[in-house]
N, C-alpha and C positions, 0 to 999 in steps of 0.2 A: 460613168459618173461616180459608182460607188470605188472606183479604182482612185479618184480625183479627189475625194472626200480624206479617203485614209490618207492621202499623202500628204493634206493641208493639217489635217490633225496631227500628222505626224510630225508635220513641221511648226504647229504650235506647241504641242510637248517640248518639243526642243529647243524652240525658243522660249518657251517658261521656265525650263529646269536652267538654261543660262543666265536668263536675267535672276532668278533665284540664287543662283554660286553667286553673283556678283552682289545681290543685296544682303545677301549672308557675307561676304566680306566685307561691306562698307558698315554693316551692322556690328560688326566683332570689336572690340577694343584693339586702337591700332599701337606696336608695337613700341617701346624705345629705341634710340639705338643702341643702347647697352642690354638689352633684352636680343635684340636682333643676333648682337656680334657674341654672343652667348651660344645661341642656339646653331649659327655659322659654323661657330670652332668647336661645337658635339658633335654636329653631322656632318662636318667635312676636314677634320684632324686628326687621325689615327690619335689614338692613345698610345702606342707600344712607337718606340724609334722608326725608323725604316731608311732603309735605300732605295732607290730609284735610279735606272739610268735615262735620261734625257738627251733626243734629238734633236738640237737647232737647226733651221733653216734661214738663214738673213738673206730676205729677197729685198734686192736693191730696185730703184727706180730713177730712172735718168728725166730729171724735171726742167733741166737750163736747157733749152731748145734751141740758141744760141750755139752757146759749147757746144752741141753738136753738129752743128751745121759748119763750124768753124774747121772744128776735128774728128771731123765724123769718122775716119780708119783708125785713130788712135781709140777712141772711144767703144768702137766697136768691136775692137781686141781684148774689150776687158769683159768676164764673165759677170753675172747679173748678180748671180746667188753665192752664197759661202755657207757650207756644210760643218758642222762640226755637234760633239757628242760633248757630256760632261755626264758626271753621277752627283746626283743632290742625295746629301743626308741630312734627315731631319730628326729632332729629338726634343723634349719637351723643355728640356734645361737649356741649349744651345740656340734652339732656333734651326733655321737652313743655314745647310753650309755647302760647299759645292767647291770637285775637283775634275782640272780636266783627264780628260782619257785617254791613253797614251794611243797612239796610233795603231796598233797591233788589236783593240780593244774600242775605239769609237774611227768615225771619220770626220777628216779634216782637210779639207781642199783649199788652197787660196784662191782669193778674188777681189774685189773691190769693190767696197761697197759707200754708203753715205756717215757722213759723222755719227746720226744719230744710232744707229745699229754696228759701225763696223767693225767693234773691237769689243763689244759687249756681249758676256754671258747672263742671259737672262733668266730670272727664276722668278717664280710666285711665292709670294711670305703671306699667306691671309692674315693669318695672327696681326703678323706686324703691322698688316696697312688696316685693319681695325683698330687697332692699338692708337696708330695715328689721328684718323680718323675723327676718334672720339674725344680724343682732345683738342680739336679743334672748333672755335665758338660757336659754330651755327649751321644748323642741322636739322633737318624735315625727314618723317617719312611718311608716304602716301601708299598708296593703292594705284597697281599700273597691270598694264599687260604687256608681255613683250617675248616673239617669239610663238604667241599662241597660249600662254603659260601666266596665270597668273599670278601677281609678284608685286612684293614693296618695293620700292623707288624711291632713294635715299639721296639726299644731293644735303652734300655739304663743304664749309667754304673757309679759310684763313684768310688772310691779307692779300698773299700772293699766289694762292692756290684755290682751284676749285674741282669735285668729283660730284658724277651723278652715275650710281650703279643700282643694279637691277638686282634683288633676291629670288628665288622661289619660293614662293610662299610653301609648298609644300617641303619639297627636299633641303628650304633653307641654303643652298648651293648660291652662289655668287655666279651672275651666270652674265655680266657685262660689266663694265670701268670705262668710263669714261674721265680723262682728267685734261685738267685744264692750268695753263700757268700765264697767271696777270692775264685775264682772261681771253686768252687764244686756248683753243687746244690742241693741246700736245700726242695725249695717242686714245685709241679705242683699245678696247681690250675682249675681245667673247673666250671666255673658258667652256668648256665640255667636262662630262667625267662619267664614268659606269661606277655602276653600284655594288662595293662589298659587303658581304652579309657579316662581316667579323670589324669590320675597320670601318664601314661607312662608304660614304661616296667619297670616291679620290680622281683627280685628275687625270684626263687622255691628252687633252690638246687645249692649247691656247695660241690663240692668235690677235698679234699685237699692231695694229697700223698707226704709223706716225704720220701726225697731219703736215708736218715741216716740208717735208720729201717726198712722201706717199711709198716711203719703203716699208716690209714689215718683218715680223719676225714670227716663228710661226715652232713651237715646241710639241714635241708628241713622246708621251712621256710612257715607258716602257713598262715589264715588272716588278711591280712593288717586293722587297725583301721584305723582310717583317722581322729573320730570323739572326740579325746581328747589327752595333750599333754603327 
């Protein structure tokens, strides 16, 4: 009985101290978004240039079930994924820029993949898609959880576009993208990243599915340079 007691007290401590985080955040003054995208690009843009080399993976997905039944040995001769490397360098004046890796230096396999991944080098510009963002007419942000992780929830929309992404409320990290065009959506986005004690939180990995195709793209981003531009 008294083993029975502690664990019921235990488990209303813990559920008060949660309902508590969460009525302490609906209580706080909620953010703008130019407040948000502020605090985004202190805790998650190095200040000093850098280099980076980055690994794409473009995983294809065969969705005409059709075409395959039609041609199923042709179809099945073709590899799913396509491997290749690039080095992204960023800088405060320039933005991202990004070149590919010569062979000797990154890898590069052919393959075949779907239009919407298969000849595209992808990268993350936060800046830039804040930038965007905010200029565009209509825009909320809320209080959400996702992931386990309490976070603002940002959905905003143009004519022909629409985003609902996810912050951390603490680390301020962008930690989902979802986007949308003339409202279908177009891809999901989940970002990762470990934490520098000099530079901030910088990205490991992102991964991108395209709702078209159900192909995606999937970057794991190496070591940061710091020490030339």
């Amino acid at each position: 009985m008294t083993t029975c007691k502690s664990y019921l007290k235990s488990l209303a401590i813990l559920v008060c101290s949660s309902l508590a985080i969460l009525l302490a955040a609906e209580a706080a003054e909620m953010p703008t978004l130019d407040e948000l995208a502020t605090n985004i690009v202190r805790g998650t843009v190095p200040t000093n240039h850098y280099n980076v080399d980055v690994s794409q993976i473009n995983v294809a997905a065969l969705t005409n079930v059709v075409a395959v039944k039609a041609n199923s040995s042709a179809l099945s001769a073709q590899p799913t994924t396509r491997r290749s490397s690039y080095r992204l360098h960023y800088s405060h004046e320039s933005g991202v820029r990004t070149e590919q890796l010569s062979q000797s230096e990154g890898t590069n396999t052919s393959a075949t993949t779907p239009a919407a991944t298969g000849n595209m080098r992808a990268s993350i510009n936060i800046p830039n898609f804040l930038e965007k963002i905010k200029s565009w007419p209509t825009n909320s942000v809320v209080n959400d959880v996702w992931d386990g992780k309490l976070c603002y929830k940002i959905s905003a929309s143009n004519t022909n576009a629409s985003t609902v992404f996810w912050v951390d409320a603490g680390s301020k990290c962008v930690l989902r993208v979802i986007l949308n065009i003339k409202g279908t959506q177009y891809s999901d986005n989940i970002l990762k990243y470990r934490f520098d004690k000099e530079h901030g939180w910088l990205l490991t990995n992102v991964d991108m599915s395209f709702a078209a195709d159900g192909s995606h793209i999937q970057l794991e981003y190496g070591n940061y340079d710091f020490s030339k531009p």
